[in-house]
C-alpha positions as MATLAB code, in Angstrom:
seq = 'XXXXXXXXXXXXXXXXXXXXXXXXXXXXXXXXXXXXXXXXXXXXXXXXXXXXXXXXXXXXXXXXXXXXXXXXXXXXXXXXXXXXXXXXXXXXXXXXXXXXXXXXXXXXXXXXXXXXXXXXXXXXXXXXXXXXXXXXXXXXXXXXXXXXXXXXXXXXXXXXXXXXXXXXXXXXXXXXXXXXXXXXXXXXXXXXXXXXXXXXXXXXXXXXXXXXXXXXXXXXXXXXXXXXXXXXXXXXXXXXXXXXXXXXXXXXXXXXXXXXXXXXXXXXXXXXXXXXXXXXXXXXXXXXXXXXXXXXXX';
ca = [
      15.086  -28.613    9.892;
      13.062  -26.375    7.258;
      11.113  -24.852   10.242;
      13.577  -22.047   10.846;
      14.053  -21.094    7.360;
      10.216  -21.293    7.075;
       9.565  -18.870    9.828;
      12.566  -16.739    8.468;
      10.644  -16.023    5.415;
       7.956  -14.929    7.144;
       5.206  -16.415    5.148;
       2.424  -13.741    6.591;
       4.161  -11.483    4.914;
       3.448  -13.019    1.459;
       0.166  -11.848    0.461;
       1.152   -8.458    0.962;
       4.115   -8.964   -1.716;
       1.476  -10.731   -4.095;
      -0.931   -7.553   -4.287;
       1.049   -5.541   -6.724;
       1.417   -8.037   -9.065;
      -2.396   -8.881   -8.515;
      -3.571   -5.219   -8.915;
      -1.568   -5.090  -12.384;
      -3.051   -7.591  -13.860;
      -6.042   -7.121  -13.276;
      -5.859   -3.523  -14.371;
      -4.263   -5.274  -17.735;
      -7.573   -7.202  -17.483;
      -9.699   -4.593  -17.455;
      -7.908   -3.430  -20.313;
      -7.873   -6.834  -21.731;
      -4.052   -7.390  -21.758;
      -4.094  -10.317  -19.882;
      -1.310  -12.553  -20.154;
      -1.037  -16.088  -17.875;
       2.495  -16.625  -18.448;
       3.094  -12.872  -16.815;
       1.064  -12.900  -14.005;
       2.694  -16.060  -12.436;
       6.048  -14.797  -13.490;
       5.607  -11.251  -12.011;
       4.310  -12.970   -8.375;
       6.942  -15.771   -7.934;
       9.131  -12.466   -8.504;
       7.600  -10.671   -6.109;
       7.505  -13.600   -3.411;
      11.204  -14.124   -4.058;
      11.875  -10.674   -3.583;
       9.773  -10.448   -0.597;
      11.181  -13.624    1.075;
      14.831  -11.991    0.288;
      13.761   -9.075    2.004;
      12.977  -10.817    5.141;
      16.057  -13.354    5.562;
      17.969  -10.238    4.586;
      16.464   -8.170    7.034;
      17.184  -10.907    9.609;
      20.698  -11.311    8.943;
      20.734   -7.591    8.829;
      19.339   -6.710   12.266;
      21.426   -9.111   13.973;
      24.799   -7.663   13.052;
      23.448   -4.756   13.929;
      22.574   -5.684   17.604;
      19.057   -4.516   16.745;
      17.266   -7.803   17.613;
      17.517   -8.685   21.485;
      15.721  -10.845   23.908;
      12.845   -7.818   24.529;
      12.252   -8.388   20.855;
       8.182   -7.552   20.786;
       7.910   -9.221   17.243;
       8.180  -12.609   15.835;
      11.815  -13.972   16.927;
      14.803  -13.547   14.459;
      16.386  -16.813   13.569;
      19.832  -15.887   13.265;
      19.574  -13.778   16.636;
      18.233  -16.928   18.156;
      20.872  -19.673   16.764;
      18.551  -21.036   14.905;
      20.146  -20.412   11.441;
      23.951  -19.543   11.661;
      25.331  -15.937   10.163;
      27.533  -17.818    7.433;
      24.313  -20.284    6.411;
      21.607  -17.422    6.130;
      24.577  -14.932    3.941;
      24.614  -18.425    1.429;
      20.434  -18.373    1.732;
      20.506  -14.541    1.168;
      22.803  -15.537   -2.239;
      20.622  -18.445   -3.179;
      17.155  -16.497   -3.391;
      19.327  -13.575   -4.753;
      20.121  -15.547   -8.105;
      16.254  -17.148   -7.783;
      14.898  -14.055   -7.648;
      16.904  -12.591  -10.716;
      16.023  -15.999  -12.718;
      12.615  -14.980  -11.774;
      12.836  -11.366  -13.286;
      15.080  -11.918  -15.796;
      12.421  -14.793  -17.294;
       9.297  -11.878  -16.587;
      11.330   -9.603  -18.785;
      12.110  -11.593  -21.852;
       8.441  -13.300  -21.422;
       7.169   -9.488  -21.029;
       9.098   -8.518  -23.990;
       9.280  -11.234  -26.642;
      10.544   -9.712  -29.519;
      10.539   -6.558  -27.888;
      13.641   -4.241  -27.952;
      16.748   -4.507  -26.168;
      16.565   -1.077  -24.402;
      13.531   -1.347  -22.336;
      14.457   -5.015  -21.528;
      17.809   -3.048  -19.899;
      15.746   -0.812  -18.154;
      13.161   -3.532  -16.945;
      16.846   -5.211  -15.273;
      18.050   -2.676  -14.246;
      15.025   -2.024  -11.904;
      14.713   -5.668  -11.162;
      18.684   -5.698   -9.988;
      18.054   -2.326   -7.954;
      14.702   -3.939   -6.377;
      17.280   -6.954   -5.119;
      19.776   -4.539   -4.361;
      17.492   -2.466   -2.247;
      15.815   -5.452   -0.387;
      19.449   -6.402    0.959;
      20.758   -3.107    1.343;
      17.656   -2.059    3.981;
      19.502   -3.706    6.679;
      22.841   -5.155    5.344;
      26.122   -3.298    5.197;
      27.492   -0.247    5.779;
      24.738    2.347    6.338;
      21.736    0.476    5.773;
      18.707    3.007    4.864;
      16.127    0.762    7.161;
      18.116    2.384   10.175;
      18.168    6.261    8.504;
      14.022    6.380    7.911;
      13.959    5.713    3.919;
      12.444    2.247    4.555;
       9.372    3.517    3.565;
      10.746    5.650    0.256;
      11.998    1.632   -0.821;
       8.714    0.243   -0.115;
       6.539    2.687   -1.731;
       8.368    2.674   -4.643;
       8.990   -1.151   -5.419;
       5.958   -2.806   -3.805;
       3.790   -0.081   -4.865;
       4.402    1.879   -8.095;
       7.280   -0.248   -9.876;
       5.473   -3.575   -8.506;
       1.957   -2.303  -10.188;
       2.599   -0.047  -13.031;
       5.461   -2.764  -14.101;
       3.148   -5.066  -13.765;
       0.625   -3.803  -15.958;
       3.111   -2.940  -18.726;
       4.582   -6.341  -19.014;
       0.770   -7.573  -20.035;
      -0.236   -4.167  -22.122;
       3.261   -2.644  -23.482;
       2.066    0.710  -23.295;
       1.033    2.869  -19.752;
      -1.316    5.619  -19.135;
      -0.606    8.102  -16.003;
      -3.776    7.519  -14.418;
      -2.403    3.771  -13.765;
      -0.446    5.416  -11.334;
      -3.183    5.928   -9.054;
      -3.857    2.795   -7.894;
      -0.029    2.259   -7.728;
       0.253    4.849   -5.250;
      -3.089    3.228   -3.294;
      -1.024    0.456   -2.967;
       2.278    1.462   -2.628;
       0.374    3.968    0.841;
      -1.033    0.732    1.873;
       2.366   -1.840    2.427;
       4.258    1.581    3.821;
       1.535    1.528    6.023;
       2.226   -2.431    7.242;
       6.181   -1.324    7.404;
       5.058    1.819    9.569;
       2.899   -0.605   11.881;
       5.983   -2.573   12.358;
       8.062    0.318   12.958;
       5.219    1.653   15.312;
       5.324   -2.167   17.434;
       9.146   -1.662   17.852;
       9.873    1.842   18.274;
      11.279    1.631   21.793;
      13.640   -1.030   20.462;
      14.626    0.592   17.368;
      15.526    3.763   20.172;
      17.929    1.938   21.762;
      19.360   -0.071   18.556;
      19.971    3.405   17.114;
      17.842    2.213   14.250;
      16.147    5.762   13.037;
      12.734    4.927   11.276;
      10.293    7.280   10.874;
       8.562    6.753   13.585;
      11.872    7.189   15.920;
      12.207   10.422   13.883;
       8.925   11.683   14.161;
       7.870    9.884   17.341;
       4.524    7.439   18.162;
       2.142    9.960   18.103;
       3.031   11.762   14.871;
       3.874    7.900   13.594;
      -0.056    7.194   14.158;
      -1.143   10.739   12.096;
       1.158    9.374    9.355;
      -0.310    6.098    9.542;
      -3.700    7.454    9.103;
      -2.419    9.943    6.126;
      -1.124    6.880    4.346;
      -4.536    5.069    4.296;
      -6.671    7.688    3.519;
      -4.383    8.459    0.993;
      -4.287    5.346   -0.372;
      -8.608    5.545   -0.576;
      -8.698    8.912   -1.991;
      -5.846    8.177   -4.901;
      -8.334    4.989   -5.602;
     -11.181    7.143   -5.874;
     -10.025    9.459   -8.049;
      -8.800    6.457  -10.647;
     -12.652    5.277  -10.247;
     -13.957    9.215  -10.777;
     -11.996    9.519  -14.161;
     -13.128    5.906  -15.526;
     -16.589    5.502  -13.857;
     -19.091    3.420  -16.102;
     -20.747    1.695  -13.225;
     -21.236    0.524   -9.537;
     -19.233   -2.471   -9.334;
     -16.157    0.193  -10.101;
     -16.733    0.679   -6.535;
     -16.451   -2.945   -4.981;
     -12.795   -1.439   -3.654;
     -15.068   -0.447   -0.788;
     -15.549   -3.049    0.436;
     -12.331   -3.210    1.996;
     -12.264    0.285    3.157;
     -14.062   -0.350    6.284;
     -11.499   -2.696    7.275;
      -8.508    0.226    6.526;
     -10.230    2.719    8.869;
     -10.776    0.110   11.778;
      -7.201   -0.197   11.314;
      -6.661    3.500   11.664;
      -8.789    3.315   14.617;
      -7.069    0.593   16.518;
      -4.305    2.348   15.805;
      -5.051    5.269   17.390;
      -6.300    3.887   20.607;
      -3.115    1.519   20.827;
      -1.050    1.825   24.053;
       0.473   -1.631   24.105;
       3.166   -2.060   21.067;
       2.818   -5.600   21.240;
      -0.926   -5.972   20.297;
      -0.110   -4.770   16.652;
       1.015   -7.577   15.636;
      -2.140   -8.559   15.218;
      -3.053   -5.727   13.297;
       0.382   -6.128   10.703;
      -1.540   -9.507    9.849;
      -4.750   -7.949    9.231;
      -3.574   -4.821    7.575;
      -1.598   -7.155    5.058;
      -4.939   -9.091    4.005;
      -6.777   -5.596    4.117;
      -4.304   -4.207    1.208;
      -4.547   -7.683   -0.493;
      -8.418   -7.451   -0.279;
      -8.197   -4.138   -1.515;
      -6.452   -5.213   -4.589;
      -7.993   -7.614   -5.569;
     -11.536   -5.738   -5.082;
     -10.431   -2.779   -6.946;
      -8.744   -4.699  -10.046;
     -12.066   -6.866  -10.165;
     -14.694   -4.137   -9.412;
     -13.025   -2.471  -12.973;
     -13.281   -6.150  -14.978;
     -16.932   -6.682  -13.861;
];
């Protein structure tokens, strides 16, 4: 019975959800900010938000005829009967109010005595991240099936997920924290863009316009390879402004496995043998985070 909801939330998705909130605090770390209390909050956030995302998503693509038996990726459980429509709109509701719990306890934790105007803000971004998670493939005009997917995914699990994170330990932000917000926010619109590369010739005929439908495969791949080098060069430049000594550069260690990506990538000709490579991509940026945040406490 908990099987299909299990494999609805896609648990191989989670790491990727729990970098930004890893990457923050450990920047707060380095900085030593460091609060306990915030760094669990801000994750179970982020895995709520994350596992809303995906039940969404598969409510989403089934009213929209997107999912079908050629489906290349793991099978949709409302497409398949394995969850009814009216059952996954009350799960969708359920981790909805869970997830704003979640945030709304981060934000008064974060800001203890803190005034009321930047707790607003801090909600308001929290109820646009839920907002946005549901709104990707749900309703009228979802922007998953007009190619800003990767605008919503850059933005909340990369720069609002990192640089929120580190100001709910520190209270205060420099610019250059942006940097490795932008590393990672490259790095999970590069695991969306793999998907979106696996199912392009499905997302053709669903009339679901990513990216990659936009731009087509080819130019999909040279994006994909712009987004991780990005992401290694914006992390290099954070390490070139603060550099005190080699273990600033234990990030590198996970580069090797971002260009093999590229690489594999590149020679792909068979959409279905990346899904092997959305796994390993995830644990790449989560390696990457953690590498980088601890590289800067060390």
């Amino acid at each position: 019975m908990l099987s299909p909801w299990l494999h609805a939330s896609r648990p191989r998705t989670l790491p990727l959800a729990l970098a930004g909130s890893i990457l923050g605090s450990l920047l707060a770390a380095a900085d030593g900010t460091f609060r306990w209390i915030v760094f669990v909050l801000a994750a179970l956030t982020s895995l709520l938000l994350q596992i809303l995302s995906n039940l969404a998503n598969d409510y989403g693509d089934f009213t929209k005829g997107t999912d079908s038996i050629d489906r290349i990726g793991p099978a949709r459980m409302v497409t398949t009967g394995e969850i009814t429509p009216r059952k996954m709109v009350w799960a969708i509701a359920i981790v909805s109010l869970l997830t704003l719990a979640a945030g709304i306890s981060l934000i008064f934790v974060g800001f203890s005595g803190g005034g009321a105007l930047i707790k607003l803000l801090f909600l308001l971004l929290g109820v646009g991240a839920i907002a946005a998670a549901i709104k990707y493939t749900v309703g009228k005009n979802p922007y998953g099936y007009s190619g800003f997917g990767d605008v919503f995914v850059f933005i909340f699990f990369g720069l609002v997920s990192v640089v929120g994170t580190y100001y709910l330990h520190a209270k205060t932000v420099n610019l250059d924290i942006f940097l490795p917000a932008i590393s990672l926010g490259l790095l999970s619109t590069g695991v969306l863009n793999l998907n979106n590369l696996r199912d392009e010739q499905s997302d053709i005929k669903a009339k679901k316009h990513t990216l990659v439908v936009l731009m087509g495969g080819e130019w999909g791949k040279i994006y994909h390879a712009a987004l991780v080098f990005g992401a290694i060069v914006a992390a290099s430049i954070y390490v070139a402004l603060h550099y005190q000594s080699l273990t600033q550069l234990l990030f590198v260690v996970s580069v090797p496995f971002l260009l093999r990506n590229v690489a594999v990538v590149f020679r792909n000709r068979i959409p279905s043998n990346l899904n092997s490579e959305l796994k390993n991509l995830s644990l790449s940026t989560l390696l990457f985070a953690i590498t980088f945040g601890v590289g800067l406490i060390l």
